[in-house]
N, CA, C and O atoms as CSV, one atom per row, in Angstrom:
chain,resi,resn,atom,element,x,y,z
A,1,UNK,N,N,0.834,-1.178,0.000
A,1,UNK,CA,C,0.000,0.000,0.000
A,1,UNK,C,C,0.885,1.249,0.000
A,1,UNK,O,O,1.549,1.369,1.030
A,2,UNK,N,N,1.051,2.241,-0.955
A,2,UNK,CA,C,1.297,2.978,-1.333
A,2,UNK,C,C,0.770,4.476,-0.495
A,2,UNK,O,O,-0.187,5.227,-0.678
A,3,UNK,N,N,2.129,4.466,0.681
A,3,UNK,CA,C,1.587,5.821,1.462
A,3,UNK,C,C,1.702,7.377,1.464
A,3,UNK,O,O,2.676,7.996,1.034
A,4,UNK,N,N,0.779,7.829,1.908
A,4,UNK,CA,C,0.737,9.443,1.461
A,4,UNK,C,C,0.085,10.024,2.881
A,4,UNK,O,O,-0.409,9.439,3.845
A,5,UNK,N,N,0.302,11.427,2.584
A,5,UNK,CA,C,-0.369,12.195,3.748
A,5,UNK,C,C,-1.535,12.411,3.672
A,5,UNK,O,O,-2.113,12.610,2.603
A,6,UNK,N,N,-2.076,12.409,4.788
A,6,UNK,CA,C,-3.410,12.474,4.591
A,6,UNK,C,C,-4.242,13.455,5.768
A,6,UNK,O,O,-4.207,13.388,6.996
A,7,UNK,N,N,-4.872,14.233,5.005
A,7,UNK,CA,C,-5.740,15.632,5.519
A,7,UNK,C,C,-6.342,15.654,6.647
A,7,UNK,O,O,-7.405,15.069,6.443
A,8,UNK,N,N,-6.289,16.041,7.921
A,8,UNK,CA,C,-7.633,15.497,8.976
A,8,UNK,C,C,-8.315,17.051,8.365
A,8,UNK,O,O,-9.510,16.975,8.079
A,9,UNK,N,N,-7.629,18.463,8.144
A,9,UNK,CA,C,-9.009,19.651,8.407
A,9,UNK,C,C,-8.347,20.729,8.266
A,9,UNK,O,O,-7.405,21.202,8.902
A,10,UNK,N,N,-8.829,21.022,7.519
A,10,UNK,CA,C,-8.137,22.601,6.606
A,10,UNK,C,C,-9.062,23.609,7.158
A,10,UNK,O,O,-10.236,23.380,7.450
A,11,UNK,N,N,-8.212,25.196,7.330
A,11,UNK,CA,C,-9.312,26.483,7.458
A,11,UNK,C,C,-8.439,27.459,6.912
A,11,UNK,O,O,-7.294,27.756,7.252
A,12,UNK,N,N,-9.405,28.063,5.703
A,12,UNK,CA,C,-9.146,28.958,4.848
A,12,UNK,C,C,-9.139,30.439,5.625
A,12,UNK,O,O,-9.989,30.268,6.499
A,13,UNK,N,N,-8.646,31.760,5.766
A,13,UNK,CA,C,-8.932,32.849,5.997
A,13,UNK,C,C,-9.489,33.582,4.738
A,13,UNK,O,O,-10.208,34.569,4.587
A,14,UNK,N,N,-8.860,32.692,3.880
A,14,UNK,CA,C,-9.612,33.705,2.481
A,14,UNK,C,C,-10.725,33.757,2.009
A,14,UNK,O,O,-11.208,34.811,1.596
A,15,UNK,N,N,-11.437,32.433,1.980
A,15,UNK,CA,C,-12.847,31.693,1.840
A,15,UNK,C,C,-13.091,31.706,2.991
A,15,UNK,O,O,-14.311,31.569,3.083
A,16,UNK,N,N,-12.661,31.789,3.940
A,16,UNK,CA,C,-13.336,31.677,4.937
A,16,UNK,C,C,-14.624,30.331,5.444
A,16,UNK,O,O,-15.761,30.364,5.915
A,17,UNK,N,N,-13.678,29.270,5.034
A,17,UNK,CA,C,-14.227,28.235,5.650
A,17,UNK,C,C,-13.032,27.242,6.194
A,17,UNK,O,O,-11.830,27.392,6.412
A,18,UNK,N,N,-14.368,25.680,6.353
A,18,UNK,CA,C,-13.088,25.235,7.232
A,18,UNK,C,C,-13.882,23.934,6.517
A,18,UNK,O,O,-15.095,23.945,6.306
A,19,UNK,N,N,-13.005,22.828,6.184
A,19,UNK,CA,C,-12.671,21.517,6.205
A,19,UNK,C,C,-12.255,20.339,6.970
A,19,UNK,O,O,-11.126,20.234,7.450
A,20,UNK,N,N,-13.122,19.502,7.076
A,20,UNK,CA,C,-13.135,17.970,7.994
A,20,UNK,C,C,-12.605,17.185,6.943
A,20,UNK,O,O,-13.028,17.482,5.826
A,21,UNK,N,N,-11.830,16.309,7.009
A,21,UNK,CA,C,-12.290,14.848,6.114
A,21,UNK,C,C,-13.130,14.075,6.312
A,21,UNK,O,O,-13.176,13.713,7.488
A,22,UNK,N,N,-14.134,13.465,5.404
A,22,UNK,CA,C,-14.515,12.621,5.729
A,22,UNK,C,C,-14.435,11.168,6.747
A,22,UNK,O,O,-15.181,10.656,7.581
A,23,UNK,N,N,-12.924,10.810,6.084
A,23,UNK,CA,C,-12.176,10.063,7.127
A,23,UNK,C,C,-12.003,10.273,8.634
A,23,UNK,O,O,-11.526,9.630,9.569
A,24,UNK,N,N,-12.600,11.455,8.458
A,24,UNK,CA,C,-12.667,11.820,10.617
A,24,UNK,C,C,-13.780,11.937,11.169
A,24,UNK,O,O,-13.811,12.060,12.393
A,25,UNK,N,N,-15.033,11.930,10.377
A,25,UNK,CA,C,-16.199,12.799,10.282
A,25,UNK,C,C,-17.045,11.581,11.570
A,25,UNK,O,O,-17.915,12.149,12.232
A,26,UNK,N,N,-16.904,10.570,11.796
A,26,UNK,CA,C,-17.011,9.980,12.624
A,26,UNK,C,C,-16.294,9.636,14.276
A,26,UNK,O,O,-16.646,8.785,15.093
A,27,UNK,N,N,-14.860,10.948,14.383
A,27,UNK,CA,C,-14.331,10.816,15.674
A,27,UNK,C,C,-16.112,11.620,16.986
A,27,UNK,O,O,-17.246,11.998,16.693
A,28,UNK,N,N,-15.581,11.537,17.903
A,28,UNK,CA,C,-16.394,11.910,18.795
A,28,UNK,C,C,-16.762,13.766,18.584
A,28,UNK,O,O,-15.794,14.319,18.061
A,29,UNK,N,N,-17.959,14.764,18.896
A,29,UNK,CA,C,-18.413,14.989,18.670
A,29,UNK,C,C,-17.460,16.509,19.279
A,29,UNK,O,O,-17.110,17.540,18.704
A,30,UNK,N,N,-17.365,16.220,20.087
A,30,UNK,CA,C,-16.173,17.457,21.095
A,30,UNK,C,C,-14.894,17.218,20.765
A,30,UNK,O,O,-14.078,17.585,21.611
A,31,UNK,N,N,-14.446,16.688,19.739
A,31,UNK,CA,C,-13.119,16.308,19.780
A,31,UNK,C,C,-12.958,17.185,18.176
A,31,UNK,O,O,-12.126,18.057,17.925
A,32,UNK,N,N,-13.966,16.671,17.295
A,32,UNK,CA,C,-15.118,17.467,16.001
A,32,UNK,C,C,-14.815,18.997,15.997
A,32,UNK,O,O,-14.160,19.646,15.181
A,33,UNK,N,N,-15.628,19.503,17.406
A,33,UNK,CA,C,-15.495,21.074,17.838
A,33,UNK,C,C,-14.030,21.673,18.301
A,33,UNK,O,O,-13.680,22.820,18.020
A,34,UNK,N,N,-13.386,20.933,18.896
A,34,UNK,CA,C,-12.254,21.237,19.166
A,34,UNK,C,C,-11.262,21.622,18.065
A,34,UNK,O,O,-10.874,22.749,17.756
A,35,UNK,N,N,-10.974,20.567,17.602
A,35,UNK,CA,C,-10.383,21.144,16.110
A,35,UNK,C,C,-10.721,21.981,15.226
A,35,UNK,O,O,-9.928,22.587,14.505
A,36,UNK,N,N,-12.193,22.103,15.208
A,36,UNK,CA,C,-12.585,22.930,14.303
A,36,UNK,C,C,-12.493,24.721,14.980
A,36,UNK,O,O,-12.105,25.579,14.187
A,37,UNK,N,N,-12.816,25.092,16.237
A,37,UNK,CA,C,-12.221,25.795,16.937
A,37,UNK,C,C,-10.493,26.275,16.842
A,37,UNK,O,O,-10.037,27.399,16.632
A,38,UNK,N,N,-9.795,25.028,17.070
A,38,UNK,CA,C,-8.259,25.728,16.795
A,38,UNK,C,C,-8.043,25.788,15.777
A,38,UNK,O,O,-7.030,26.483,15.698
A,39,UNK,N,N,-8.387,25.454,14.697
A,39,UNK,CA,C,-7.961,25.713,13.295
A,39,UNK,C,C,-8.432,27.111,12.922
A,39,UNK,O,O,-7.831,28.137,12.601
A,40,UNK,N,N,-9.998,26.728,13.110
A,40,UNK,CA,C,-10.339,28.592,12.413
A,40,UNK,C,C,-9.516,30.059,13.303
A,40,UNK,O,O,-8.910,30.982,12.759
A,41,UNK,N,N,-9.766,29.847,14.833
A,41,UNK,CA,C,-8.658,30.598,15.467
A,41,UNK,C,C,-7.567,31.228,14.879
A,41,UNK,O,O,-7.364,32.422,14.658
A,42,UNK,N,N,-6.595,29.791,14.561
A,42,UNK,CA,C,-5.179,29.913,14.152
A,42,UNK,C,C,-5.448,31.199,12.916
A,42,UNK,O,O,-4.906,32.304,12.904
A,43,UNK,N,N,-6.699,30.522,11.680
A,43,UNK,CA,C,-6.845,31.484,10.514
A,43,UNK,C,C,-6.995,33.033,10.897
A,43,UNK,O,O,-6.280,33.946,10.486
A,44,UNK,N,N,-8.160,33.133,11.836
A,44,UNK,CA,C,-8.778,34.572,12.248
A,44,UNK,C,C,-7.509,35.074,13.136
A,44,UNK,O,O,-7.797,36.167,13.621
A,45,UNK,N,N,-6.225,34.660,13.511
A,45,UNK,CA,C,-5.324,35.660,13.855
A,45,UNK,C,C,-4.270,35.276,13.301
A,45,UNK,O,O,-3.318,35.641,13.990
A,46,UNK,N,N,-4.020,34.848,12.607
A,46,UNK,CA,C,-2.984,35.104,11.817
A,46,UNK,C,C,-2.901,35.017,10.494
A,46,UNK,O,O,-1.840,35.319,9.947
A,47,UNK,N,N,-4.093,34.556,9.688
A,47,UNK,CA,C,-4.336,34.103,8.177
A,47,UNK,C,C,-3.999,33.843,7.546
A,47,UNK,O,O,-2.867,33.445,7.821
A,48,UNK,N,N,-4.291,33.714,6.301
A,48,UNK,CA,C,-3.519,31.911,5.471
A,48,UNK,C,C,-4.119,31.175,5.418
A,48,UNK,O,O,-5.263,31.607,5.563
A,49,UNK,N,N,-4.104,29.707,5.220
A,49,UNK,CA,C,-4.693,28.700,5.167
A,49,UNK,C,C,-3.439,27.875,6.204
A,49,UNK,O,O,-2.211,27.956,6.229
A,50,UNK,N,N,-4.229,27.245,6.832
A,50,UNK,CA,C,-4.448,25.961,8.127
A,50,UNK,C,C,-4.477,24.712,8.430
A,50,UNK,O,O,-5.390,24.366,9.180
A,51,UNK,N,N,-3.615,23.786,8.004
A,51,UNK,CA,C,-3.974,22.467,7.456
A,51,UNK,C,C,-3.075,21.339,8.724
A,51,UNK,O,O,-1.932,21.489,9.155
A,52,UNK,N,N,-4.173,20.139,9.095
A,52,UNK,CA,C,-3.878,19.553,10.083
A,52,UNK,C,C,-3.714,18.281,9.220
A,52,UNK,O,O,-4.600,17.828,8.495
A,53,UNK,N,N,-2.732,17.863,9.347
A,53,UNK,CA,C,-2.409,16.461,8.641
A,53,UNK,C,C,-1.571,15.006,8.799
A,53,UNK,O,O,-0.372,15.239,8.952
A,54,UNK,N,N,-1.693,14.451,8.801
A,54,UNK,CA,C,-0.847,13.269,9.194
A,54,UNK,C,C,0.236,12.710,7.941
A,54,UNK,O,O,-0.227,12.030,7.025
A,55,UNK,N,N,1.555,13.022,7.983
A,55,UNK,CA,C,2.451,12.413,7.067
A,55,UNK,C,C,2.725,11.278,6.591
A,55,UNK,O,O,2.003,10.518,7.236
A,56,UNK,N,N,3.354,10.632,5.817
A,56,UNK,CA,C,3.893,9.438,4.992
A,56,UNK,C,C,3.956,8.276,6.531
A,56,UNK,O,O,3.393,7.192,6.680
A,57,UNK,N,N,4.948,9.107,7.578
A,57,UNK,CA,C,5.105,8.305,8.660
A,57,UNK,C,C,4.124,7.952,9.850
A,57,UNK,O,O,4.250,7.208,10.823
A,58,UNK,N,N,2.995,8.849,9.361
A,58,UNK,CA,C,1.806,8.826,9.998
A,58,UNK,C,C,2.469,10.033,11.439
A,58,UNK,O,O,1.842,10.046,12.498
A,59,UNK,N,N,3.412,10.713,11.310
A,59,UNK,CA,C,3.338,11.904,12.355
A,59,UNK,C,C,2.518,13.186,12.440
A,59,UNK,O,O,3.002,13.949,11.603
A,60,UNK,N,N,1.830,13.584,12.861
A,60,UNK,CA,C,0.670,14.835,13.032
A,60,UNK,C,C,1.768,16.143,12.325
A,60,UNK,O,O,2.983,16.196,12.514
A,61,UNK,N,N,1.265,16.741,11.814
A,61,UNK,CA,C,1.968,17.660,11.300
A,61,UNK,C,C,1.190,19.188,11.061
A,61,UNK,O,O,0.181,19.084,10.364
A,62,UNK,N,N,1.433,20.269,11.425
A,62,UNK,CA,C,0.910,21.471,11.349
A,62,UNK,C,C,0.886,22.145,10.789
A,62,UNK,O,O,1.577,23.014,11.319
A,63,UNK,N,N,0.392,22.626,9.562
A,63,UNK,CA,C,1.017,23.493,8.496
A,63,UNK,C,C,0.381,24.414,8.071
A,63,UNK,O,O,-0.774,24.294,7.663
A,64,UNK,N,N,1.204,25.782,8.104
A,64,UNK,CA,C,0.938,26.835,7.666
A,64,UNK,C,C,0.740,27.716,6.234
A,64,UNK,O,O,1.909,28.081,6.110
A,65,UNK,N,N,0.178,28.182,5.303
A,65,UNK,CA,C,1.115,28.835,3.927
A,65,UNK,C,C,-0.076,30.043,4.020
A,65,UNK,O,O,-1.122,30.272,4.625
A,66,UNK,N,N,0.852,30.683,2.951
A,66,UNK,CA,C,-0.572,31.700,2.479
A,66,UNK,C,C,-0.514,31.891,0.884
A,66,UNK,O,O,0.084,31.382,-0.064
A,67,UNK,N,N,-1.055,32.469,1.010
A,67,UNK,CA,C,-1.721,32.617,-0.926
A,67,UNK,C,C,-0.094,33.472,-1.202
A,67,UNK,O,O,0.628,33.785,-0.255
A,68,UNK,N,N,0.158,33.665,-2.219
A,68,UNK,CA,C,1.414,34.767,-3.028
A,68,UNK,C,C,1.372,35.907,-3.094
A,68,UNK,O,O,0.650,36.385,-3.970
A,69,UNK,N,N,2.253,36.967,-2.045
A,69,UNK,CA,C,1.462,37.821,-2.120
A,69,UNK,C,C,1.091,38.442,-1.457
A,69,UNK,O,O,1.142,39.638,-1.745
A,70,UNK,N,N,0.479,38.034,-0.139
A,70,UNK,CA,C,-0.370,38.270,1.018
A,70,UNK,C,C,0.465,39.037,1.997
A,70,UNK,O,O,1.328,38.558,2.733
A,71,UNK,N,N,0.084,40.335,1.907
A,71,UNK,CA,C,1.056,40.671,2.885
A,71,UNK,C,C,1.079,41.134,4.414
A,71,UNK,O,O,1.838,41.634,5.245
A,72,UNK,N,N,-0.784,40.454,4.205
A,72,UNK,CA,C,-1.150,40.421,5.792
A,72,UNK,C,C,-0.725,39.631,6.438
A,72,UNK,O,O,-0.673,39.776,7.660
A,73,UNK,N,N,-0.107,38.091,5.558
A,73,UNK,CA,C,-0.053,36.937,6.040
A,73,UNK,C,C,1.686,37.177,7.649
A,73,UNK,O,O,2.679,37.904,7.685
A,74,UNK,N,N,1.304,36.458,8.293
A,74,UNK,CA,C,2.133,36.938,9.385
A,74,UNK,C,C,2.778,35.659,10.020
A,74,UNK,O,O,2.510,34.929,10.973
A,75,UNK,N,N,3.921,35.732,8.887
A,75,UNK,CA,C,4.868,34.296,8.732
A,75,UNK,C,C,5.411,34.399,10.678
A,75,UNK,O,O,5.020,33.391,11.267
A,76,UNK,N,N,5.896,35.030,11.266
A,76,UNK,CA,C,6.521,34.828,12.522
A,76,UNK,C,C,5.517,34.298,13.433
A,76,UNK,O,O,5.538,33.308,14.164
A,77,UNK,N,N,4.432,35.390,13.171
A,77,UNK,CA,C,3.278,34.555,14.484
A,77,UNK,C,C,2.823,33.410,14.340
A,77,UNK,O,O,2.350,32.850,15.330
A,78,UNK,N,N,2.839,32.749,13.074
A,78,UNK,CA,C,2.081,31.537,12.815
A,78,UNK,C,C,2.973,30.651,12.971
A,78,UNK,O,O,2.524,29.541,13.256
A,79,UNK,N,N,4.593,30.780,12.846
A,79,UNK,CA,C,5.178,29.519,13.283
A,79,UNK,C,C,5.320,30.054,15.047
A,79,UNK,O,O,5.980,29.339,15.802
A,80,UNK,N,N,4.876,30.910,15.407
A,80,UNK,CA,C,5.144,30.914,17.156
A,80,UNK,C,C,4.091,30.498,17.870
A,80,UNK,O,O,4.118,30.245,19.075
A,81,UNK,N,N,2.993,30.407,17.030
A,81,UNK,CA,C,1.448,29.992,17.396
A,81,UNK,C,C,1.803,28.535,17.281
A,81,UNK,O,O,1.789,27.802,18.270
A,82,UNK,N,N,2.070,28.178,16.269
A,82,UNK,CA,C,2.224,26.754,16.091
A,82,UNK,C,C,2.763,25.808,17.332
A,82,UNK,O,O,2.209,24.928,17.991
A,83,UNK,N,N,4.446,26.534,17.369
A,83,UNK,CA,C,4.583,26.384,18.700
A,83,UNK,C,C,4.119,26.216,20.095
A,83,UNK,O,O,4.519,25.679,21.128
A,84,UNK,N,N,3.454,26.668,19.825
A,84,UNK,CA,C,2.652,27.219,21.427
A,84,UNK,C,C,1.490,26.318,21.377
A,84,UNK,O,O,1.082,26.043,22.505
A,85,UNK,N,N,0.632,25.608,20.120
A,85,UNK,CA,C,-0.483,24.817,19.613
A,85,UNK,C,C,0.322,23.484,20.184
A,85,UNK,O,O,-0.337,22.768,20.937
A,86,UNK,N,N,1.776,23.055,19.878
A,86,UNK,CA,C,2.110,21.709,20.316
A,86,UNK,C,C,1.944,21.671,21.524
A,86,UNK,O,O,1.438,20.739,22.148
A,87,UNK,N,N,2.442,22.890,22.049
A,87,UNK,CA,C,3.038,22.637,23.560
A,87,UNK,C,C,1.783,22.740,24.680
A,87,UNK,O,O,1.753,22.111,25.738
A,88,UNK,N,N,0.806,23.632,24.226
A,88,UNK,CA,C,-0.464,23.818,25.314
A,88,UNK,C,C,-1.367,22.712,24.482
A,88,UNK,O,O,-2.529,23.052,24.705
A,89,UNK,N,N,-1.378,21.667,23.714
A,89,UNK,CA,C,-2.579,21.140,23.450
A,89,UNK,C,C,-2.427,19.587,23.212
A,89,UNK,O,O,-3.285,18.777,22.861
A,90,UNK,N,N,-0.971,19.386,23.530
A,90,UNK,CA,C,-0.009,18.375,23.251
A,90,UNK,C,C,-0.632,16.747,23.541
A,90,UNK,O,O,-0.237,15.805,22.854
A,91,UNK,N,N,-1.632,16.577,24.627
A,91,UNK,CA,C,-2.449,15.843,24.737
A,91,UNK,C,C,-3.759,15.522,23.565
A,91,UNK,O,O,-4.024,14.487,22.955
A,92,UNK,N,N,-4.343,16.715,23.557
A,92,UNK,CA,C,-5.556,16.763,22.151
A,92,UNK,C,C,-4.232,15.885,21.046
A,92,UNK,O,O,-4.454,14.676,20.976
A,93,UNK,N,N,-3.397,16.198,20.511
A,93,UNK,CA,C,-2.719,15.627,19.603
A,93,UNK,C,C,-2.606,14.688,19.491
A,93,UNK,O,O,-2.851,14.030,18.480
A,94,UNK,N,N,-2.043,14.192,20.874
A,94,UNK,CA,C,-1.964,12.815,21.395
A,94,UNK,C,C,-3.113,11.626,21.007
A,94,UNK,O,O,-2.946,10.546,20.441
A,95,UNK,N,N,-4.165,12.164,21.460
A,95,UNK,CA,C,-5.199,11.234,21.237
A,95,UNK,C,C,-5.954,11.405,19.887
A,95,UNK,O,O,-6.740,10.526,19.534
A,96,UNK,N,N,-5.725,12.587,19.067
A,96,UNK,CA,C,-5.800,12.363,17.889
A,96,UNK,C,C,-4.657,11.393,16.882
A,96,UNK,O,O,-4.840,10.924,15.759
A,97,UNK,N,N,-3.721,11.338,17.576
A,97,UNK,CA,C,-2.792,10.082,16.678
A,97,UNK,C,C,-3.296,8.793,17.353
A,97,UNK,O,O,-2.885,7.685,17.009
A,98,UNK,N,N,-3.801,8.898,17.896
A,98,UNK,CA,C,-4.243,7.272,18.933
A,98,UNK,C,C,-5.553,7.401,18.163
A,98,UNK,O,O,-6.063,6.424,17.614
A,99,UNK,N,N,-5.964,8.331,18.138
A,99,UNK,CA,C,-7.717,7.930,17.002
A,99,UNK,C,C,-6.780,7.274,15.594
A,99,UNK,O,O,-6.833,6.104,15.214
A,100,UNK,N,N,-5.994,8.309,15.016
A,100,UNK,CA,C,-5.481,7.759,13.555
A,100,UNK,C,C,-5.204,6.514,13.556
A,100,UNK,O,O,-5.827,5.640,12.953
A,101,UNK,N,N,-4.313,6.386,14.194
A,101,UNK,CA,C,-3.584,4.553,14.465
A,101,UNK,C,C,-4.636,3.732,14.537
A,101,UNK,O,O,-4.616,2.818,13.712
A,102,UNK,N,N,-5.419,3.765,15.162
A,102,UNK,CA,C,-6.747,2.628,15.677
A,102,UNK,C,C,-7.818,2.764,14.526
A,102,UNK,O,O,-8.242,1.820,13.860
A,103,UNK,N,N,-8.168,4.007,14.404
A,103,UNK,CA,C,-9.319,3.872,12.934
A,103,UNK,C,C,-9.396,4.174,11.909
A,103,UNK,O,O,-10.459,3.991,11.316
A,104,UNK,N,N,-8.308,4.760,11.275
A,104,UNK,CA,C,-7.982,4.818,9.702
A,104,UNK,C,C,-7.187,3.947,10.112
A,104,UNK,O,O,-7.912,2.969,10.292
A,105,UNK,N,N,-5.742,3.554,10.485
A,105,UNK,CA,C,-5.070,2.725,10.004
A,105,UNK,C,C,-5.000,1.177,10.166
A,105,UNK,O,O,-4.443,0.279,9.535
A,106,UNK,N,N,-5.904,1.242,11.429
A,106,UNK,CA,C,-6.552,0.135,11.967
A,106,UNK,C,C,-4.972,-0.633,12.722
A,106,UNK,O,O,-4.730,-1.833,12.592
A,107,UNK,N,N,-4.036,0.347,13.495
A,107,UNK,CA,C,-3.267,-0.661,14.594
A,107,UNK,C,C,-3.524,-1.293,15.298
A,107,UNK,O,O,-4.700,-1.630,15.162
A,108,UNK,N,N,-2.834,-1.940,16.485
A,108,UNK,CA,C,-3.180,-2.007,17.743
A,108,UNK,C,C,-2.455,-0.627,18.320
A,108,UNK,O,O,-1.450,0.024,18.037
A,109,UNK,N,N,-3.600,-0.546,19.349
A,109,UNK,CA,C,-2.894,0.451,19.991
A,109,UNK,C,C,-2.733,-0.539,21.479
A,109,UNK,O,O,-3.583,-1.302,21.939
A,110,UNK,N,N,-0.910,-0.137,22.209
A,110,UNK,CA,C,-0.566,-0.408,23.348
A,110,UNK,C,C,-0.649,0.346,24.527
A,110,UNK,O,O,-0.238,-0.121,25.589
């Protein structure tokens, strides 16, 4: 099986929306709101687009960009936010890679 990264939930500042995958659309219901909460956040103060994703190695990954151009976009705060997203929420993460492992990828979890 041929691996790739794969999307949990994008939030646009430009469109101004926000994206689930399907593939998640079944985690628990507060876990749903939660993410969808820090993502649009992250957009409404610092803007760009927002993308929560899991890599090739299956590691959670945070990623920032903005359109070309943008010169609202506010490259320092968003990697210091980011920062600050691992370190105060580091648990939420946690058990979102323990959701990935167990129900998209179908591990055991120990």
């Amino acid at each position: 099986m041929e691996k790739k990264d794969i999307i949990v939930s994008v939030s646009n500042s430009y469109t101004q929306k926000y994206y689930l995958a399907k593939e998640f659309e079944k985690m628990p219901k507060i876990v749903k709101d939660e993410l969808k909460i820090m993502c649009v956040l992250f957009t409404e103060e610092v803007g760009g687009i927002f993308t929560v994703l899991f890599d090739e190695e299956g590691e959670l990954q945070l990623i920032t960009s903005c359109d070309e151009g943008d010169l609202l976009y506010d490259d320092i705060g968003s990697a210091l936010l980011v920062k600050k997203m691992r370190s105060t929420r580091q648990e939420f993460f946690e058990a979102l890679e323990m959701y990935y492992k167990a129900f998209i990828l179908h591990e055991a979890i120990n």
